[in-house]
N, C-alpha and C positions, 0 to 999 in steps of 0.2 A: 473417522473422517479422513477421508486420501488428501494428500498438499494441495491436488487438483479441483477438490471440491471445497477444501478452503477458501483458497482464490478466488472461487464463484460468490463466498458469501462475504467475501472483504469488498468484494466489487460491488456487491450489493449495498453493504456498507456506504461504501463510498459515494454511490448514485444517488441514495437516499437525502442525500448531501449537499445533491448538484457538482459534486466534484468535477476539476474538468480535465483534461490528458491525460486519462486511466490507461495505462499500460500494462501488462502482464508479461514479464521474465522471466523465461524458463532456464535455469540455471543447470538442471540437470545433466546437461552433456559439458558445462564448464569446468577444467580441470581444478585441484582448489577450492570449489564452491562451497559455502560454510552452509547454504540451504538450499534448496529443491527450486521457491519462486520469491521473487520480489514484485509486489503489486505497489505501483509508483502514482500519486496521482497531485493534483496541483490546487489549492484555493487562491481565494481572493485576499482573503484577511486573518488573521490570528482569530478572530472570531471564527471565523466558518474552517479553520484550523484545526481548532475546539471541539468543533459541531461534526467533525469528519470523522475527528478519529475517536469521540465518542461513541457514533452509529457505528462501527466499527466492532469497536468491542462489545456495545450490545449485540450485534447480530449474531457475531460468532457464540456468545454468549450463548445466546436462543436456541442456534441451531446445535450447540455443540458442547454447551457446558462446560466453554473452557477459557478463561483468563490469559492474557500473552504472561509469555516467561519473564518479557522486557519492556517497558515504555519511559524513550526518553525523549527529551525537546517538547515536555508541558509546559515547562513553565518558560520559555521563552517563546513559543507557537511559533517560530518559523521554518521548522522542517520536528517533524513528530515520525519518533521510529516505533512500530508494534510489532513485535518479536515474537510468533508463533512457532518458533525452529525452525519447521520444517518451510515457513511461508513468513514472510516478512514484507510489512506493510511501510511507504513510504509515506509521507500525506508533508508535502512543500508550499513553502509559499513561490509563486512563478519565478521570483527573482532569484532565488536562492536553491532551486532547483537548476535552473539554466546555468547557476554558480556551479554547481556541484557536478553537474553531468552524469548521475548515473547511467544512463545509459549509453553511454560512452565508454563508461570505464569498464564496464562488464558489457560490450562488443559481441563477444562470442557465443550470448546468450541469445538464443530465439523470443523475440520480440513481437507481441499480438498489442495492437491499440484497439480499447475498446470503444464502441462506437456509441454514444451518447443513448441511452435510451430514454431520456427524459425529455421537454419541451422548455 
């Protein structure tokens, strides 16, 4: 499975979820860059924190029979990191995302927001 089509099923992941300011970071042309994309995305609660980054690694799971390399910020739910190598999943709480500013700090990466496909 290409980084590209990864992305697709974390995002999938992540809708399943209701996640909300799913972004997609292409890292690729960033000098530096430890991975290819960083998919970023926001809940409401450590509950649905939980519930994101779960559906997550199930999905990937299903489509791809593969387990991240890395998952940490379980056990405090307020920002949860899923480390695919090549594709690395962010899943924040709003407050603590806006703290942090990914995308901000990697700027020179080409930035796609996805567009909510749920109700």
């Amino acid at each position: 499975m290409t980084a590209e089509e990864l992305s697709k099923v974390i995002i999938q992941g992540m809708e399943e979820k209701k996640a909300s300011n799913i972004v997609l970071m292409d890292l690729r042309g960033v000098k530096n860059a430890f991975t290819d994309f960083f998919v970023i995305c926001s809940g409401n609660s450590d509950t649905q924190l939980e519930a994101i980054s779960e559906s997550i690694e199930e999905f990937v799971f299903k489509a791809n029979k593969e387990w991240p390399s890395v998952a940490e910020g379980k056990s405090n739910r307020q920002w949860i990191l899923i480390d695919y190598v090549n594709v690395v999943a962010h899943v924040f709480l709003k407050d603590k995302r806006e703290y942090y500013g990914l995308e901000d700090l990697w700027g020179d990466a080409t930035i796609t927001r996805i567009e909510r496909s749920f109700s």
